[in-house]
C-alpha positions as CSV (number, residue, x, y, z in Angstrom):
1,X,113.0,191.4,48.8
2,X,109.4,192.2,47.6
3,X,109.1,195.2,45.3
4,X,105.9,195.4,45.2
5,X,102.9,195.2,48.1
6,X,100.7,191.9,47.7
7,X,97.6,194.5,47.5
8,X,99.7,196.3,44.5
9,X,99.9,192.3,43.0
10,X,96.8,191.7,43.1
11,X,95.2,194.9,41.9
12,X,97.8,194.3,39.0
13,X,96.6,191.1,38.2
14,X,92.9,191.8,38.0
15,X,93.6,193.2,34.2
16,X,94.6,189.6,33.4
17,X,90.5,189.1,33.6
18,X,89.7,192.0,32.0
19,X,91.7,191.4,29.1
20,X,91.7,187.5,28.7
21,X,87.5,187.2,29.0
22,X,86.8,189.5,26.5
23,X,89.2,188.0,24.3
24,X,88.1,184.4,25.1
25,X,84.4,185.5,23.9
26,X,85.7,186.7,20.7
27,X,87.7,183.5,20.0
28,X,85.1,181.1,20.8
29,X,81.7,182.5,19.9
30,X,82.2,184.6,16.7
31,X,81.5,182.1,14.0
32,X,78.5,180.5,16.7
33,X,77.5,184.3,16.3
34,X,77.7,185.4,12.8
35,X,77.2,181.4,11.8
36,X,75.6,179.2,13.7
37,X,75.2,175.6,12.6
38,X,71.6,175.5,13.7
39,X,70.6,179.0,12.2
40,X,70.9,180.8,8.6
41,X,74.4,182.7,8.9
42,X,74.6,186.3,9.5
43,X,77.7,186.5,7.7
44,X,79.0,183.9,5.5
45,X,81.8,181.5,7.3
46,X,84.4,182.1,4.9
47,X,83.7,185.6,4.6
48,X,84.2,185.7,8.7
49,X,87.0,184.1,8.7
50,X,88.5,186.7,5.8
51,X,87.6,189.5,8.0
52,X,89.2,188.5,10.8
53,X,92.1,187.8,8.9
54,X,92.0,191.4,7.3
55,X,91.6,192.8,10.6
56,X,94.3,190.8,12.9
57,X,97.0,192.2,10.1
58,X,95.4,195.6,10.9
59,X,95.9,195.0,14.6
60,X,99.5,193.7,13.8
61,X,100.0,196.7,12.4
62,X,99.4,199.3,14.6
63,X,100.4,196.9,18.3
64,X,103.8,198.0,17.3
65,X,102.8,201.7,17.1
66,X,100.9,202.0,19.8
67,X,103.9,200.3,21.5
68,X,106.2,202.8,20.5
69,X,103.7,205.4,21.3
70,X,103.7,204.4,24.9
71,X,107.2,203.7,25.3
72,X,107.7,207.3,24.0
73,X,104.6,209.1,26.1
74,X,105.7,212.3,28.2
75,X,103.0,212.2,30.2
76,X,102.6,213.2,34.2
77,X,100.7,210.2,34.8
78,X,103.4,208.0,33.3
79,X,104.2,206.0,30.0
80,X,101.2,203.7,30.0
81,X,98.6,204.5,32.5
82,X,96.9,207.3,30.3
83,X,96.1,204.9,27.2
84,X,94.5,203.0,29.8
85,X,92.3,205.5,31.2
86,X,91.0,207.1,28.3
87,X,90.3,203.5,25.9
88,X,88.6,202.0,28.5
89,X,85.2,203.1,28.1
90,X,85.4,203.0,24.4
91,X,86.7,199.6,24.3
92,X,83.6,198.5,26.4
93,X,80.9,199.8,24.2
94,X,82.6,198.5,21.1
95,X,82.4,194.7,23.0
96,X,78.5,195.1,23.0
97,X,78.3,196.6,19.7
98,X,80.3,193.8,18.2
99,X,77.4,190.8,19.9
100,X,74.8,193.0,18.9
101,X,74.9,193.8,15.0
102,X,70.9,195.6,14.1
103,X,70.6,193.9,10.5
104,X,69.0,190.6,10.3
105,X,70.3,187.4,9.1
106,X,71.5,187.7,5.3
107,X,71.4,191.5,5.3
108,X,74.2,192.4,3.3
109,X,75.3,195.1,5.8
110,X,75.8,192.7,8.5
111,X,79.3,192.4,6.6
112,X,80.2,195.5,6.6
113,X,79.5,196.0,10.1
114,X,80.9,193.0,11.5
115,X,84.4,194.6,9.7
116,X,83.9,197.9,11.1
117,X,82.9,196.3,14.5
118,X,85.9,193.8,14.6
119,X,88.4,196.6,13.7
120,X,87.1,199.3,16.4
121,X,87.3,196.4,18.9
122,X,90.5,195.3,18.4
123,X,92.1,198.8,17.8
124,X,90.6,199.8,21.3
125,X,91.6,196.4,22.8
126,X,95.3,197.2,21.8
127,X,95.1,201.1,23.8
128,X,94.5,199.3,26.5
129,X,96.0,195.9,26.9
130,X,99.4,197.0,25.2
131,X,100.4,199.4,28.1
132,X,98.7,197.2,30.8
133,X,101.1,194.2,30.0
134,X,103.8,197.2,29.3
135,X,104.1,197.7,33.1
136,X,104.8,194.3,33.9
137,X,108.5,194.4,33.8
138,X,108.5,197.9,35.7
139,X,106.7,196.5,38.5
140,X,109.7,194.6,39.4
141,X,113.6,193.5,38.4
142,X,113.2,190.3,40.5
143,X,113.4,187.3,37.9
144,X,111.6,184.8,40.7
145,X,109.3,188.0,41.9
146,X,108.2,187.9,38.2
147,X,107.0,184.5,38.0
148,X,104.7,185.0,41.1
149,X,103.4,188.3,39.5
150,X,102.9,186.1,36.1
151,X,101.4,183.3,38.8
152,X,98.7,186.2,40.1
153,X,97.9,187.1,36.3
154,X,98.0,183.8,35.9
155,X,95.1,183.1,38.6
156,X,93.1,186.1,37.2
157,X,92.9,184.7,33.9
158,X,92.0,181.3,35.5
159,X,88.8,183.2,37.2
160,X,88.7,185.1,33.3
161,X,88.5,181.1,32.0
162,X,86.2,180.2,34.7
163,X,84.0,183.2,34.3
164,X,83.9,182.6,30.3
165,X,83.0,178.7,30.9
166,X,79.8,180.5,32.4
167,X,78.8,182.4,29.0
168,X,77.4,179.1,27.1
169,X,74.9,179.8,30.1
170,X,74.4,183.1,30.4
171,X,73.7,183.2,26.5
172,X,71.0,180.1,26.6
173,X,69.2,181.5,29.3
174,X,69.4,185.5,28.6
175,X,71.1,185.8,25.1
176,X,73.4,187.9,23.0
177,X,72.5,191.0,24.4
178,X,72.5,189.9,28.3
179,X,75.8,187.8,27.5
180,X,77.9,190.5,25.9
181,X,76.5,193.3,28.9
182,X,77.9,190.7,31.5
183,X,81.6,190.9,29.5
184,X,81.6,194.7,29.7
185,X,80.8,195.3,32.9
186,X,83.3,192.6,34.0
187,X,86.2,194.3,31.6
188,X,85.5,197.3,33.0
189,X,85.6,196.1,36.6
190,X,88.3,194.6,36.4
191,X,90.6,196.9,34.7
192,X,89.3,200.5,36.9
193,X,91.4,199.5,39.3
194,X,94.8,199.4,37.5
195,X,93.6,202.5,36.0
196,X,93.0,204.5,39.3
197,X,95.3,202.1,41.6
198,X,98.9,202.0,39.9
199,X,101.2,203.9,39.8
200,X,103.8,204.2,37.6
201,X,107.8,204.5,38.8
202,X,109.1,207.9,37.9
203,X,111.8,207.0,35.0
204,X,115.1,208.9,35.3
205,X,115.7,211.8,33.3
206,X,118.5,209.7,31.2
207,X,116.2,207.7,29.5
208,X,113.5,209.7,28.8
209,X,115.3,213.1,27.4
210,X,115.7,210.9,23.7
211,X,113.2,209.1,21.6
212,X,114.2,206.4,19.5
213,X,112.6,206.7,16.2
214,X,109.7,203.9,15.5
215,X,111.6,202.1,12.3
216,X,114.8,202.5,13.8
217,X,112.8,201.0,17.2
218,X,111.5,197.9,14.9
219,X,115.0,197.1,14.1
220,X,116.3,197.3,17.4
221,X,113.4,194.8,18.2
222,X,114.4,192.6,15.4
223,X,118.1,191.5,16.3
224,X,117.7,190.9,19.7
225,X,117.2,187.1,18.9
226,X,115.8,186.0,22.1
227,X,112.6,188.1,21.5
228,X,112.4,186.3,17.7
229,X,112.8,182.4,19.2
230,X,109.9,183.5,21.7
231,X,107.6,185.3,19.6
232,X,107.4,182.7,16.7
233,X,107.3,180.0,19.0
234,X,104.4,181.4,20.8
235,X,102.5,182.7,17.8
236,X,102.9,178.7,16.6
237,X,101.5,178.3,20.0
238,X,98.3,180.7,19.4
239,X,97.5,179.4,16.1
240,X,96.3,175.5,17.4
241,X,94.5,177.2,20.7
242,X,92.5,179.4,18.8
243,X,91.5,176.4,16.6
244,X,90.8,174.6,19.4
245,X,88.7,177.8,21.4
246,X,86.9,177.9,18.2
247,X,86.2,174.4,17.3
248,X,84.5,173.5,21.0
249,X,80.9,175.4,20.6
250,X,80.4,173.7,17.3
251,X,81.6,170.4,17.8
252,X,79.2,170.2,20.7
253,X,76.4,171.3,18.5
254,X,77.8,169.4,15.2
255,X,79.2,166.1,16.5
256,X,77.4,165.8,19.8
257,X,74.0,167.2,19.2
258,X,73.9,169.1,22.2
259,X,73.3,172.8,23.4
260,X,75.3,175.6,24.8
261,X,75.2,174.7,28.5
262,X,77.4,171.8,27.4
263,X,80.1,174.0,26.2
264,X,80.1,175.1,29.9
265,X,79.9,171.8,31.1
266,X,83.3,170.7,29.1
267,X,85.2,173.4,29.9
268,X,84.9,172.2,33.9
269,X,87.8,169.7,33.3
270,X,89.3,171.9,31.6
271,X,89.1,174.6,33.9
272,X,90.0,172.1,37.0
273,X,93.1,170.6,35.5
274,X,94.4,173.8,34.3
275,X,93.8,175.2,37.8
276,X,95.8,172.5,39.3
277,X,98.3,172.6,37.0
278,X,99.6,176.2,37.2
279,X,100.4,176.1,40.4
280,X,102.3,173.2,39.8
281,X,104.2,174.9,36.9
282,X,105.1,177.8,39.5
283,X,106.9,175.9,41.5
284,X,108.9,173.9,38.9
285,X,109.8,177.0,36.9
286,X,111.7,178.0,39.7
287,X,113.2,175.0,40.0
288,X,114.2,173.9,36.5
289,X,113.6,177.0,34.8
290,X,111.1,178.7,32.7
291,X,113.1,177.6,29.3
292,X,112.5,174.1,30.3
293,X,108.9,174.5,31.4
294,X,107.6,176.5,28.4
295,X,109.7,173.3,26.4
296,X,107.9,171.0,28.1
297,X,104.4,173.0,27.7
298,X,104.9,173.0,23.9
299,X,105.1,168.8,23.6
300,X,102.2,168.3,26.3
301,X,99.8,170.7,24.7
302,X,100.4,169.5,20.8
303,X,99.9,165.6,22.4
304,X,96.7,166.9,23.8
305,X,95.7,168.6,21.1
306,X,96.0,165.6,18.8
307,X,93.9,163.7,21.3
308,X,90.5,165.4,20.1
309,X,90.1,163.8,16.4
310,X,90.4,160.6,18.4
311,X,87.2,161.5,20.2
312,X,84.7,158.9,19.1
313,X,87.1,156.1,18.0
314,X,88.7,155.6,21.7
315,X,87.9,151.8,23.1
316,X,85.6,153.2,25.8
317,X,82.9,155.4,27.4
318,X,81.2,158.0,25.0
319,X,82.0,160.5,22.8
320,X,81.0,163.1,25.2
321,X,83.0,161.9,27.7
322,X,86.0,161.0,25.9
323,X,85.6,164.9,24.6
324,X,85.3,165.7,28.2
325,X,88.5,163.9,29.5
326,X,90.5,165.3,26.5
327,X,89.8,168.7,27.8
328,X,91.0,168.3,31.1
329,X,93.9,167.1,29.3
330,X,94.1,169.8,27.5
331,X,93.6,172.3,30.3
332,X,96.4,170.4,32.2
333,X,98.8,171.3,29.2
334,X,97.6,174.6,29.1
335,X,98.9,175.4,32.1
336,X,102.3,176.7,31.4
337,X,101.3,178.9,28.7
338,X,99.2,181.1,30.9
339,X,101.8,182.5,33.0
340,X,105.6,182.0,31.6
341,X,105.4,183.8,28.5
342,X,104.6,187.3,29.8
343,X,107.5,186.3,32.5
344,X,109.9,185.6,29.7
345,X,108.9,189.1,27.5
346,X,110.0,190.6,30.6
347,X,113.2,188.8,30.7
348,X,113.5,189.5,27.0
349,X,113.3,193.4,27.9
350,X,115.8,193.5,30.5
351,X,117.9,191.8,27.7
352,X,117.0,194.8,25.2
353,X,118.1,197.1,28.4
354,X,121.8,195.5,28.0
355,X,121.9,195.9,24.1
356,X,120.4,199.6,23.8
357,X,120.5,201.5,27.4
358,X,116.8,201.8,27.2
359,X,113.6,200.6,28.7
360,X,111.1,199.6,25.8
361,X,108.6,197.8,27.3
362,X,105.7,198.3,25.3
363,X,107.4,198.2,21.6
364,X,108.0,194.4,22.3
365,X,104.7,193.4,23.7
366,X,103.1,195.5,21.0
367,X,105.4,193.7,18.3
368,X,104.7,190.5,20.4
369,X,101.0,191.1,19.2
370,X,102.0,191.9,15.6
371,X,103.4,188.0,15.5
372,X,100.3,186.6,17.3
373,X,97.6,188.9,15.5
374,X,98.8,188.4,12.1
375,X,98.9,184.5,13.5
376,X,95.2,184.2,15.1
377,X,94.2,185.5,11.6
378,X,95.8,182.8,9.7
379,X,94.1,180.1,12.2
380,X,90.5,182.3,11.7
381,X,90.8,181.9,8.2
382,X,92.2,178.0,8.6
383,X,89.3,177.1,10.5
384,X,86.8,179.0,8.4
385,X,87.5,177.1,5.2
386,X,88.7,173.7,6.8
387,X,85.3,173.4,9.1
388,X,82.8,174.2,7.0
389,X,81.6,171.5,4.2
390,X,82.4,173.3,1.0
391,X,80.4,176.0,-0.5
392,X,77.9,176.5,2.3
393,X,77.5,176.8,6.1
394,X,76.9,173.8,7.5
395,X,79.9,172.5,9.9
396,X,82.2,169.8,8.8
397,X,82.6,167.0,11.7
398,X,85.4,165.6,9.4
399,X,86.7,169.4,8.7
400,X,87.1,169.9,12.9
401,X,88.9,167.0,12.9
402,X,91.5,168.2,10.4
403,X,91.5,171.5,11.9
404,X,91.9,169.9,15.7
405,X,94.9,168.0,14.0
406,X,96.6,170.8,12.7
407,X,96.4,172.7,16.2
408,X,98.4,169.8,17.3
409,X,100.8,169.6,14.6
410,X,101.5,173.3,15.3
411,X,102.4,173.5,18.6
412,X,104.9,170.6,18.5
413,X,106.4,173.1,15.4
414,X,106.8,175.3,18.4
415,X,108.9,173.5,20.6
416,X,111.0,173.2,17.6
417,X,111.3,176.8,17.2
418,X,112.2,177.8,21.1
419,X,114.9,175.2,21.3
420,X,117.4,177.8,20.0
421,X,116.2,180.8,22.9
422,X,119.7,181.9,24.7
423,X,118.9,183.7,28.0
424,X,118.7,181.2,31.0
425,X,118.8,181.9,34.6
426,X,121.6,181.4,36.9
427,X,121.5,182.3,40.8
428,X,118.5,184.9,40.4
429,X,120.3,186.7,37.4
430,X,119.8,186.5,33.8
431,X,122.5,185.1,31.4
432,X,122.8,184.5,28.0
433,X,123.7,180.7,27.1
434,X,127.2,180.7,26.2
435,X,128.4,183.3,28.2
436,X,128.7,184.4,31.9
């Protein structure tokens, strides 16, 4: 029986745009930003990719506060609408601030800006997204009502991804400063309504009269094994699709001489397949599982990943095309990981429910970031020193190759690394494998 109204859902949902565009940009276009290969660099590559690094262990850091925080809020509007409400704004102007640094190219305070800029972004992105997925698993206790919720994130971030395929466009024809304006109004958009929509589930009195101090929390976290098999699976995961968000832009410039618009143009097939695709995975989770789906996500999506250094050495049609057919591929593989991981956190909380007697939602999606953070900064750095010739900032073609290579190599490490993940589901309940 539903829990939860379709209008509720859907409303719900919407913040999936909100915070998957934003976070898109920021993947894809920094480096084209800060160092273009057709332009002298704002900031040096390297440097970049050492601030990012810098600031994604920052961001590791406090997720797991600001988890604990929220899990620990006393509120009247609830645990994790009120971070929400009042980040919102701020998080906005600090997305146009970070498109828009005022130095010119080679000032030396570009670098100390971009820092400031990247930390007050992703601090602010952390208020808000960290509660939002928080309230995921009090939405509803339904295992196979989860997976369509994860399926209506799911189709948000699709629109996110389709919206985003749109911004090698918007920024040819109006630039940084019309490109980053159209990602904060849409993050804002988006995300008003769960702030003035939702409403959180009164919690009883039981589990709210006692707060669980934050190391003792982190501890907690730490044992309950099914969260560690998920987490470093995933953040293997993150590492080769952040290589790969970053690595499109200038391999279209780089390797096949072409503008922005064809970044948009490439990211159709992948936006079509991936489309198709989830849709497909919702119906086969329920059927075999989400263990056995994400399983089978992590082999397709490190096969398609090693499928771009082949681009340009495959026995037909061009480059461009092979590049575009390895996208859909890629989007195809893609798939999976859009929707069942946030399903499974949620499973992986009701399992934390059994162990401690308490609901601690937003400690493990915050920790969940500490894992991926810390992990999108290692790929930042990767990429900066892998795809850049040496000593300079002109791109390596050979260098995205490696770096497209490693993405693969990573997520089959992945697959590895879930294998041992315990909780199944048996007859709409969860279970841990081995025991009834």
């Amino acid at each position: 029986m539903s829990q939860l109204s379709l209008s509720k859902k859907l409303v719900y949902g919407m913040g999936a745009l909100s915070m998957n565009l934003c976070d898109l940009v920021f993947l894809q276009w920094l480096y084209v930003r800060y160092a273009p290969a057709d332009a002298p660099s704002l900031v040096s590559p390297r440097l970049i990719g050492t601030f990012i690094l810098l600031s994604r262990v920052a961001e590791a850091v406090i997720g797991p506060i600001i988890g604990h925080w929220s899990d620990g809020c006393r509120s009247r509007a609830g645990r994790r609408l009120p971070f929400i409400r009042r980040a919102l704004l701020p998080w906005g102007l600090t997305i146009f601030l970070l498109w828009n640094p005022p130095f010119p190219a080679g000032h030396w305070a570009n670098n100390v800006y971009l820092f400031a800029a990247m930390l007050a972004y992703l601090f602010l992105y952390n208020l808000v997204v960290t509660p939002y997925l928080s309230l995921l698993p009090e939405v509803t206790s339904d295992l196979k009502e989860r997976v369509d919720l994860a399926t209506i994130q799911a189709t948000f971030i699709m629109i996110s991804a389709m919206t985003f395929a749109l911004m090698g466009t918007v920024l040819q024809k109006g630039g940084w400063v019309v490109m980053s304006g159209v990602v904060v109004v849409i993050t804002i958009a988006a995300m008003l309504p769960v702030a003035t929509v939702i409403r959180e589930r009164p919690r009883p009195q039981s589990q709210t009269e006692e707060r669980i101090p934050f190391f003792r929390g982190l501890r907690l976290t730490l044992r309950n094994r099914a969260f560690l098999f998920m987490v470093i699976s995933t953040s293997f995961y993150w590492f080769g699709l952040d290589i790969i968000m970053k690595l499109l832009p200038l391999w279209v410039k780089s390797y096949l001489g072409r503008g922005e618009d064809t970044v948009t143009m490439l990211l159709l097939p992948f936006l079509a397949m991936n489309i198709l695709f989830f849709f497909v995975i919702n119906v086969l989770s329920k059927r075999f599982g989400k263990y056995a789906l994400l399983l089978a996500t992590f082999l397709a999506t490190g096969g398609s990943f090693l499928l771009m250094p082949c681009v340009g050495y495959m026995p037909f049609a061009s480059p461009i095309i092979q590049t575009g057919i390895v996208m859909g591929v890629i989007g195809m593989a893609v798939a999976g990981f859009m929707m069942l991981p946030f399903a499974l956190l949620s499973d992986v909380v009701d399992y934390d429910e059994r162990l401690t007697g308490r609901r601690r939602e937003a400690i493990y999606f915050g920790f969940q970031g500490t894992f991926q953070k810390v992990t999108l900064g290692i790929s930042s750095f990767t990429f900066g020193q892998l795809a850049y010739m040496p000593g300079g900032s002109t791109v390596s073609v050979g260098g995205l190759r490696l770096v497209a290579a490693l993405a693969g190599v990573a997520s089959l490490i992945g697959f590895f690394v879930f294998l041992p993940y315990p909780l199944r589901e048996r007859g709409g309940k969860l279970v841990v494998q081995g025991r009834e």
